[in-house]
C-alpha positions as CSV (number, residue, x, y, z in Angstrom):
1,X,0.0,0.0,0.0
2,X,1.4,3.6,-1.0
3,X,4.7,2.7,-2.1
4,X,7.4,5.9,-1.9
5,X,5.8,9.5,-1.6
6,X,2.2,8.7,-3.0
7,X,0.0,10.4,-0.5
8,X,-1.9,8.2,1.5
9,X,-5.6,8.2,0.2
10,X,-8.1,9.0,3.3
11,X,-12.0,9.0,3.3
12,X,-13.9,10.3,6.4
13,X,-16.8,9.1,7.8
14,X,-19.0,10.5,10.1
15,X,-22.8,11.3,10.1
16,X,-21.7,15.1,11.7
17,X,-20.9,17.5,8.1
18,X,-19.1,19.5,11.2
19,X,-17.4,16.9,12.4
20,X,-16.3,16.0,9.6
21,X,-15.7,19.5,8.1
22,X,-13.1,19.5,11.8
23,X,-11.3,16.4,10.9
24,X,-11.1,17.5,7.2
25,X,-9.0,20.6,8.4
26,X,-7.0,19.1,11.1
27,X,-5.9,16.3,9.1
28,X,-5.1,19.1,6.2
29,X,-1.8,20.2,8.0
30,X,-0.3,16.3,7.7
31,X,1.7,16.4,4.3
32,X,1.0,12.4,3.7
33,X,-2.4,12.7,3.6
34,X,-5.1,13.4,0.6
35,X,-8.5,13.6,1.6
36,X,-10.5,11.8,-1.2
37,X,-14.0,11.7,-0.2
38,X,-16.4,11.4,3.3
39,X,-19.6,9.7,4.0
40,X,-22.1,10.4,6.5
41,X,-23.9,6.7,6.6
42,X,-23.2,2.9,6.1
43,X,-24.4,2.8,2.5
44,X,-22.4,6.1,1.6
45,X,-19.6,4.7,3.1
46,X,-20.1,1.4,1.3
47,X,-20.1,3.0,-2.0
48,X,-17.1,5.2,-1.5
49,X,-15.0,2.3,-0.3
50,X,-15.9,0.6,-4.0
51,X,-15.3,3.7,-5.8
52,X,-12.2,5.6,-4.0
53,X,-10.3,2.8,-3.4
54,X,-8.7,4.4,0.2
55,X,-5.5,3.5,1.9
56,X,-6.8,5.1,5.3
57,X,-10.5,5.2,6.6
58,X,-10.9,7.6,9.4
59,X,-14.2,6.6,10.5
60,X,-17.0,7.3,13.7
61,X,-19.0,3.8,13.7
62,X,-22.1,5.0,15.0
63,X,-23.7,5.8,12.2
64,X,-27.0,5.3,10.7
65,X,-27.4,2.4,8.4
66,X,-24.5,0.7,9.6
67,X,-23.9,-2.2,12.1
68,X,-20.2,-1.1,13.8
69,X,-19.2,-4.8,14.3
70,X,-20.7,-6.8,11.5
71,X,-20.2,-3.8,9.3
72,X,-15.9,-3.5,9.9
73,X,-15.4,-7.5,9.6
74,X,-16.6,-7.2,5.8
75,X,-15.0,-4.4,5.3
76,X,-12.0,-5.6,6.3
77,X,-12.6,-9.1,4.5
78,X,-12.9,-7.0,1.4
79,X,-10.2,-4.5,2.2
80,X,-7.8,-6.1,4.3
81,X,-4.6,-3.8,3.2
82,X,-7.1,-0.8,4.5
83,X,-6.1,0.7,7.3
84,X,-8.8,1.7,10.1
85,X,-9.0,4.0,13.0
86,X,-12.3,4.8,14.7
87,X,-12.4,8.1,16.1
88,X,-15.3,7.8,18.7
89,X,-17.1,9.4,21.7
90,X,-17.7,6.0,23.2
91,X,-15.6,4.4,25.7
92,X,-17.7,1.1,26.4
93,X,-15.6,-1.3,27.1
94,X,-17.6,-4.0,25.4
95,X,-17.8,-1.7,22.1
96,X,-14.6,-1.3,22.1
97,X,-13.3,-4.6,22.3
98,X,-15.8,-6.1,19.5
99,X,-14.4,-3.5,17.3
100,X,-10.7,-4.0,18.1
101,X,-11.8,-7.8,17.4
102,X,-13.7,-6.8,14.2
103,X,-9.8,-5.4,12.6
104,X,-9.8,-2.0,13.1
105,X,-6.3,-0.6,13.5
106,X,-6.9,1.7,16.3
107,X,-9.3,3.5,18.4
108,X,-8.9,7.0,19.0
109,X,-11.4,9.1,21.5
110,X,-13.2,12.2,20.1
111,X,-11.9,14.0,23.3
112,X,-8.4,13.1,23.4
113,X,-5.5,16.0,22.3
114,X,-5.6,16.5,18.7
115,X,-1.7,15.4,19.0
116,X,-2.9,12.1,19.7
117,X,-5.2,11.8,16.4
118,X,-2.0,13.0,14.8
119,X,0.0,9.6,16.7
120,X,-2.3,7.8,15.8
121,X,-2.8,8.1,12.0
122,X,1.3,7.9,12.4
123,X,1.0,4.9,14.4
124,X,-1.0,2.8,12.3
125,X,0.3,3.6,8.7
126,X,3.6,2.4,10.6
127,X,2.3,-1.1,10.9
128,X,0.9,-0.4,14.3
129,X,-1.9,-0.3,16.4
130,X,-3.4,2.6,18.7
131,X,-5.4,3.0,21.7
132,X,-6.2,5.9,23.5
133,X,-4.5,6.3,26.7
134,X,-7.7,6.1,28.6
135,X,-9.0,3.3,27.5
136,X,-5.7,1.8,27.4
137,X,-5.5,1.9,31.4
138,X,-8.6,0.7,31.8
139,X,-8.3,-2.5,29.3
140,X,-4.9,-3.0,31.4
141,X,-6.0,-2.7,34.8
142,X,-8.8,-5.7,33.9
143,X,-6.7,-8.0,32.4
144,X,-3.9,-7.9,35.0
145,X,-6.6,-8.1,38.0
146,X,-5.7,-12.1,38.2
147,X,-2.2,-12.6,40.3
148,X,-1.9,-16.4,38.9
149,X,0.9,-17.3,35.9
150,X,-2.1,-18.8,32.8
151,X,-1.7,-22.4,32.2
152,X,-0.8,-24.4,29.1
153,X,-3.5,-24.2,26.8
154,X,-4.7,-27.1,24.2
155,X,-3.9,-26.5,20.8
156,X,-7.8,-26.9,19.8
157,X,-8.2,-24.1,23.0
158,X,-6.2,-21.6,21.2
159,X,-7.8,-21.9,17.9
160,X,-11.4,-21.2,20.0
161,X,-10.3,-18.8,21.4
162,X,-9.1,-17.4,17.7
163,X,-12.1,-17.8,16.1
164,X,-13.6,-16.1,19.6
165,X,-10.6,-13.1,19.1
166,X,-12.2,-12.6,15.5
167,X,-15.8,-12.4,16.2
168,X,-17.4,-15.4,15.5
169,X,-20.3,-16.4,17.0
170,X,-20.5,-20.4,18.4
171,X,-22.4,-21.5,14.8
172,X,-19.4,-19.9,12.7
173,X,-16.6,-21.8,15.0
174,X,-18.6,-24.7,15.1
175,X,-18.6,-24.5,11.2
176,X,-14.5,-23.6,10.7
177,X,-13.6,-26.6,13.5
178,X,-16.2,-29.0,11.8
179,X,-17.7,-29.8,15.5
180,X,-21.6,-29.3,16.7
181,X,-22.4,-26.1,18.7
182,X,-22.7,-28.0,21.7
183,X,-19.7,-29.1,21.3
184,X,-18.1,-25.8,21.0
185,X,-20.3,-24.6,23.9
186,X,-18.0,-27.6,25.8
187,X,-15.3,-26.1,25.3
188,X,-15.9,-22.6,25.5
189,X,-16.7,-23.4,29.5
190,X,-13.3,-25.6,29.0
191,X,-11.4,-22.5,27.7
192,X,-12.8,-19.8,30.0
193,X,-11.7,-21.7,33.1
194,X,-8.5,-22.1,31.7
195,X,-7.8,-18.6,31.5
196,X,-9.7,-17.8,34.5
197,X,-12.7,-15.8,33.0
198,X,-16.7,-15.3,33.2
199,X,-17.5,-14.6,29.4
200,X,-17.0,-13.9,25.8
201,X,-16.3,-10.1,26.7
202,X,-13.2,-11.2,29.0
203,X,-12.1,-13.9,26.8
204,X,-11.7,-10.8,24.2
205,X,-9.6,-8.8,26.4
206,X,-7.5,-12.1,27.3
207,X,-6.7,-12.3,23.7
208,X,-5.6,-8.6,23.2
209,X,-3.6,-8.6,25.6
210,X,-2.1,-12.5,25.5
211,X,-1.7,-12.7,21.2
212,X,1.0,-15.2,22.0
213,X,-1.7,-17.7,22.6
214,X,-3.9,-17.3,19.9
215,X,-3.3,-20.0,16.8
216,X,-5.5,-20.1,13.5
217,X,-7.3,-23.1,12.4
218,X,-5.1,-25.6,11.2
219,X,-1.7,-23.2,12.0
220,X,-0.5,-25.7,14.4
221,X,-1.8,-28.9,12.9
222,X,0.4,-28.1,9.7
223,X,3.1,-27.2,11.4
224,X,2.6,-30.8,13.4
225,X,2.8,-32.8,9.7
226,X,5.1,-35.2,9.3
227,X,6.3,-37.2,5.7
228,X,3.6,-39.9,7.3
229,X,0.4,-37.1,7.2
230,X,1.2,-35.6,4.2
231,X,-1.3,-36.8,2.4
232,X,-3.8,-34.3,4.9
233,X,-5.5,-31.8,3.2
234,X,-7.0,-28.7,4.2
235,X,-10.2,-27.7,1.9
236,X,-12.8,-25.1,2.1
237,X,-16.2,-25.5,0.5
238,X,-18.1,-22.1,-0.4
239,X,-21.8,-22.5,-1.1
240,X,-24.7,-20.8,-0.1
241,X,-26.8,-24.3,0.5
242,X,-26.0,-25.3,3.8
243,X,-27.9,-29.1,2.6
244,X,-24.9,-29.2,0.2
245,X,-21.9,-28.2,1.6
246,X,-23.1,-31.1,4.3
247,X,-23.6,-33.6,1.0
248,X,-20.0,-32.3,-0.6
249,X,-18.6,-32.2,2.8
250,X,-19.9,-35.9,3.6
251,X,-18.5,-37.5,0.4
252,X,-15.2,-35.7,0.9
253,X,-14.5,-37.4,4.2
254,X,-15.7,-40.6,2.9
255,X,-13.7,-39.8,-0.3
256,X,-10.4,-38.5,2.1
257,X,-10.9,-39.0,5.8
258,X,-8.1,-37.0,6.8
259,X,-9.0,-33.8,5.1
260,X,-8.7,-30.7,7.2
261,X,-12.4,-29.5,6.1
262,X,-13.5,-26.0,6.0
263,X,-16.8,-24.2,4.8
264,X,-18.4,-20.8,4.0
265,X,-21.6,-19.5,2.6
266,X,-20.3,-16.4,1.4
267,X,-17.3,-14.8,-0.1
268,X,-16.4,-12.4,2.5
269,X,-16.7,-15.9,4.8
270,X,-14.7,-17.6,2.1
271,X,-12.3,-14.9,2.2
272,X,-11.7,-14.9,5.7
273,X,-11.0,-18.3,6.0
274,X,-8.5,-18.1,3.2
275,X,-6.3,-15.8,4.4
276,X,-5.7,-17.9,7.8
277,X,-5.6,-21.3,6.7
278,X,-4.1,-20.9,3.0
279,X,-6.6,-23.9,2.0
280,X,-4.1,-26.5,-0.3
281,X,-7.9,-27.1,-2.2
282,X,-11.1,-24.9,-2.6
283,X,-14.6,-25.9,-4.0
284,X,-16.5,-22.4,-5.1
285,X,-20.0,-21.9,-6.4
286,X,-20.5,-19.5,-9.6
287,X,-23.4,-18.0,-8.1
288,X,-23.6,-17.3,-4.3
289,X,-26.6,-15.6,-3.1
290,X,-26.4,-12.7,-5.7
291,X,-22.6,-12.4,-5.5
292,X,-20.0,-13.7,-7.6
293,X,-18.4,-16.9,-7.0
294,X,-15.7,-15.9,-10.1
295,X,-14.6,-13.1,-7.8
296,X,-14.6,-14.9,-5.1
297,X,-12.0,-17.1,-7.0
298,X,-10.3,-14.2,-7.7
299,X,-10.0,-12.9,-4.4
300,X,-8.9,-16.7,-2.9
301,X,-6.1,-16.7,-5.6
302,X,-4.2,-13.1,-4.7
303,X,-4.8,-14.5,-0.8
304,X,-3.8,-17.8,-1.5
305,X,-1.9,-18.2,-4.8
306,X,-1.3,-22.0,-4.2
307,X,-5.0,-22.9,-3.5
308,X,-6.3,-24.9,-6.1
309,X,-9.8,-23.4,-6.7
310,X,-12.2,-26.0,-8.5
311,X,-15.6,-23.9,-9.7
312,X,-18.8,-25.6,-9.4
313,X,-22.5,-25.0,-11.0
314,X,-25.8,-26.1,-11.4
315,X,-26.0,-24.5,-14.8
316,X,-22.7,-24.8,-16.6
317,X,-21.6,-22.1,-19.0
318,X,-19.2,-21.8,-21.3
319,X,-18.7,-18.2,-20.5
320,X,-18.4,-18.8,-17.0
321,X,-15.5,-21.1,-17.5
322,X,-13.8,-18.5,-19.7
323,X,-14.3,-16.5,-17.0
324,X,-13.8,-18.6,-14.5
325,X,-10.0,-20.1,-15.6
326,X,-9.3,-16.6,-16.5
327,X,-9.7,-15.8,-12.7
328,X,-7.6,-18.8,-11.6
329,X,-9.3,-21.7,-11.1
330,X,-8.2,-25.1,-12.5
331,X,-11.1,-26.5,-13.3
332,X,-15.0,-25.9,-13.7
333,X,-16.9,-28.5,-13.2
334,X,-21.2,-29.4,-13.3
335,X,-22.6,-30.2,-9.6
336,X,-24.1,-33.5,-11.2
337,X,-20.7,-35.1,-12.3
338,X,-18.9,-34.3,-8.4
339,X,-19.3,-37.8,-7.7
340,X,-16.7,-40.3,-5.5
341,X,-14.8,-40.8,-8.7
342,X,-14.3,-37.2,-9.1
343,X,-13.5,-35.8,-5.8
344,X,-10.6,-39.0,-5.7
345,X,-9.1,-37.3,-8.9
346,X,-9.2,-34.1,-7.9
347,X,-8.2,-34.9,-4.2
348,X,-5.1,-36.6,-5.8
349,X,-4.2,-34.0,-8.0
350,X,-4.2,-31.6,-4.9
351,X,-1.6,-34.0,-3.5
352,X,0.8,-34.2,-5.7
353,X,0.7,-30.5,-6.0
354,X,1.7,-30.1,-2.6
């Protein structure tokens, strides 16, 4: 992002025109910055993002039209060189956290110095993150309340609490770690007396302040293989019919029982898992809702350049194989022929790829 001297692209949002009109003209005295367009709502911001194409979002999340938590993980699935700091009036605790969670790069408070705002942009087109001072302290003082040393965690308790670290609710994990909600429910008691908290909001705060023991699905699993488990494979599924990704999912394991098996019923889903576990083997729907599985494929391929992505359809086209290949995938194949035969060919294919 912003190789040498470019400036760094910035769009404001904010449903205040004053507020914004202020932060317009403070930011105006920092050289690196162009201010390229503001929006006062989730669908103005929405549309900006697609059209201005900005390296730095200043943005105040309450907003109407726009769901702050739900709102920054697709923006960030969809923008994930973007960097974000939320300049807000609200210190919640809670709020902050989920947001922190969410991706954004920092959180700055709307009555902090205007110094600090400077810092902070600094900060976090540095590589960094930033929070301010005041909610730092507070965040602090919580998570160092407990006097014991934190014991050894599983390595399936540090990918819960990853998938916990980045928002997901108990159906999501339940999906990416292929286990029943109960099941995660299990553990999640398992993993909060581990690290000697009460809830979801302190198992956040653990997390920010403990990175070491977080782990992304399948991180230390791959790291674990040995010339024996080669022949493992992780693979993510992406359709919207949850009846069929269980069908596909079903003859996979019977097809390859040690498959590391992932699924998603969306792109920005599909996306999310691809950038942590680096799938060796995707299986992507043209047609996702009303979204484009083709740029989904894209999107997997400049995440994940050695994923083989296989497309799938109900309604085979020639133009959407054109398109399709064109976009990186190896192969487009017609839901009816993904039989046991099929999936074995592909499967080994995979293999002696990797």
């Amino acid at each position: 992002m912003n190789p040498g001297n470019q400036p760094v692209r910035t769009l404001l949002a904010d449903d205040h025109a004053l507020i914004r009109a202020g932060l317009r003209e403070a930011l105006a005295s920092l050289p690196r910055l162009e201010i390229v367009g503001e929006a006062g709502n989730g669908p103005e911001l929405t549309a900006a993002l697609q059209t201005l194409h900005p390296d730095l979002l200043v943005v105040d999340v309450n907003m109407p039209d726009f769901d702050p938590v739900a709102a920054i993980q697709n923006i960030r699935a969809a923008y994930p060189d973007l960097k974000i700091l939320v300049v807000s009036a609200y210190d919640d605790q809670s709020y902050v956290v989920g947001l922190l969670s969410a991706g954004v790069n920092g959180y700055h408070l709307k009555d902090q110095p205007l110094s600090d705002l400077y810092l902070a942009i600094q900060r976090i087109l540095d590589g960094g993150r930033w929070i301010s001072d005041p909610l730092v302290n507070r965040l602090v003082n919580h998570s160092t309340a407990r006097a014991e040393p934190v014991p050894s965690l599983t390595r399936r308790q540090r990918e819960l609490l990853y998938l916990l670290s980045q928002g997901y609710n108990n159906h999501r994990i339940a999906r990416v770690m292929g286990l029943s909600v109960k099941t995660i429910e299990n553990h999640l008691t398992a993993l909060y007396r581990a690290i000697r908290v009460e809830n979801r909001l302190e198992a956040n705060l653990f997390a920010i302040h403990y990175p070491e023991y977080l782990s992304p699905p399948g991180q230390e699993k791959a790291s674990l293989r040995t010339e024996k488990t080669q022949t493992e494979l992780t693979v993510l599924l992406v359709d919207d019919n949850p009846r069929y990704r269980t069908q596909m999912g079903k003859l996979l394991q019977k097809t390859c029982p040690t498959a590391f098996l992932y699924e998603a019923g969306d792109s920005s889903e599909a996306i999310q898992i691809a950038r942590q576990v680096k799938p060796h083997l995707a299986f992507v729907d043209v047609v996702l809702h009303q979204e484009d599985g083709i740029q989904c494929t894209r999107r997997i391929k400049e995440i994940s350049p050695n994923t083989r992505v296989i497309l799938i359809s109900a309604y085979p086209d020639r133009e959407f194989r054109r398109l399709g290949l064109d976009a990186g995938a190896v192969a487009f194949l017609d839901k009816k022929d993904l039989d046991a035969a099929t999936f074995r060919q592909v499967i080994d294919d995979a293999l002696e790829t990797h």
